[in-house]
C-alpha positions as CSV (number, residue, x, y, z in Angstrom):
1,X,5.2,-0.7,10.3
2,X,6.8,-3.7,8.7
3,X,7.1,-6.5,10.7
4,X,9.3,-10.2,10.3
5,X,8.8,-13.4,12.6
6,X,12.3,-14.6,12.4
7,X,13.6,-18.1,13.0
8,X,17.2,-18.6,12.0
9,X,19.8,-16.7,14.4
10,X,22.3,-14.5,12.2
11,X,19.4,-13.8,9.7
12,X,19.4,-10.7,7.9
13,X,16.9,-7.8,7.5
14,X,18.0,-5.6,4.5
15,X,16.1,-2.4,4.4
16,X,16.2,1.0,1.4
17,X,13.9,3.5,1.8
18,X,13.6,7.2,0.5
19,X,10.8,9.7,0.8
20,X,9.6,12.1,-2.0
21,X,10.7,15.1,-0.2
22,X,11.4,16.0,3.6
23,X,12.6,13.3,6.1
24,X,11.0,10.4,8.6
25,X,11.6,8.9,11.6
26,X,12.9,5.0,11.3
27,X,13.4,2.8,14.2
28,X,13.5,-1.3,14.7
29,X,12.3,-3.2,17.3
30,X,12.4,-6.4,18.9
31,X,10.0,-8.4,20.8
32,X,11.4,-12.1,22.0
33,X,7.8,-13.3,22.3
34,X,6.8,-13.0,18.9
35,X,3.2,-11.7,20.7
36,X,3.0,-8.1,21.0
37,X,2.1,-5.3,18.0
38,X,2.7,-2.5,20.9
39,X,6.2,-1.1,19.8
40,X,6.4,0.8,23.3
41,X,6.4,-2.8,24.6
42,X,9.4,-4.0,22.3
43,X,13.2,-3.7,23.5
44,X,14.5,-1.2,20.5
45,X,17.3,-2.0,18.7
46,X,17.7,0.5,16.4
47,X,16.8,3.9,17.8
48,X,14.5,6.5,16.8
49,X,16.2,8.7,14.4
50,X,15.1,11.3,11.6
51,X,16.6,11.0,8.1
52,X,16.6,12.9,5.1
53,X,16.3,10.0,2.7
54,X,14.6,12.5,-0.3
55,X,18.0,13.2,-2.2
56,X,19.9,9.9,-1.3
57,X,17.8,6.4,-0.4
58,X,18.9,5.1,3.1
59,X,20.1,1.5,2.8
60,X,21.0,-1.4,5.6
61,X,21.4,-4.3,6.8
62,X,19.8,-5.5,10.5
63,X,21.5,-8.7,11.9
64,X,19.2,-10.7,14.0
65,X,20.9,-12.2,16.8
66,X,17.8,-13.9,18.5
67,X,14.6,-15.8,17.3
68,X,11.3,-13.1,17.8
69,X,9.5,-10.2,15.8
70,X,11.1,-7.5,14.6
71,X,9.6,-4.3,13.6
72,X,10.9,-1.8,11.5
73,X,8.5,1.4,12.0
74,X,8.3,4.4,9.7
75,X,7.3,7.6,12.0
76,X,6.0,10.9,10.4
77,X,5.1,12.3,14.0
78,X,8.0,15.0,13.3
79,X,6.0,16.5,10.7
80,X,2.2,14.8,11.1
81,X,1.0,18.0,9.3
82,X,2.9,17.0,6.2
83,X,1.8,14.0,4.4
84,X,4.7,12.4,2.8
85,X,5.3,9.5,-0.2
86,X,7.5,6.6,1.3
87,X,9.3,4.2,-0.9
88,X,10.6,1.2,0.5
89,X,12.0,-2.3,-0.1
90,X,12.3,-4.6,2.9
91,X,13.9,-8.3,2.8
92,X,14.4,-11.1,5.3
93,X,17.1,-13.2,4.2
């Protein structure tokens, strides 16, 4: 997990990630209270989804429309048998 305390409304989180073979899960949450590191207690904004990112990198742009936490998660619970190589680059801008 990857996780911003943002301040400014209409800041942005650009995100590219790829794996080194197979897919993950990726999700972002959101908590208003800045307090919790229990994702099951956040509001998701970006649901759960699996991605093959091995061929192609994934690459986006969240657009924070409140002050709070945000957490991007990686999830390899799809596969927890297979241990994979993430490669990432996360910005707050």
């Amino acid at each position: 997990m990857v996780d911003f305390n943002v301040q400014e409304i209409g800041s942005q989180i650009q995100y590219k990630f790829c794996t080194k073979g197979e897919d993950i899960g990726f999700a972002i949450y959101y908590d208003p209270s800045g307090e919790s590191d229990d994702v099951t207690k956040m509001d998701q904004i970006f649901p759960t989804v699996r991605l093959e990112c091995s061929l192609v990198p994934i690459q986006g742009v969240c657009i924070c429309e409140k002050k709070g936490k945000y957490v991007i998660e990686f999830d390899n619970y799809y596969s927890w048998f297979s241990a994979k190589e993430l490669f990432f680059n996360i910005k707050l801008i």
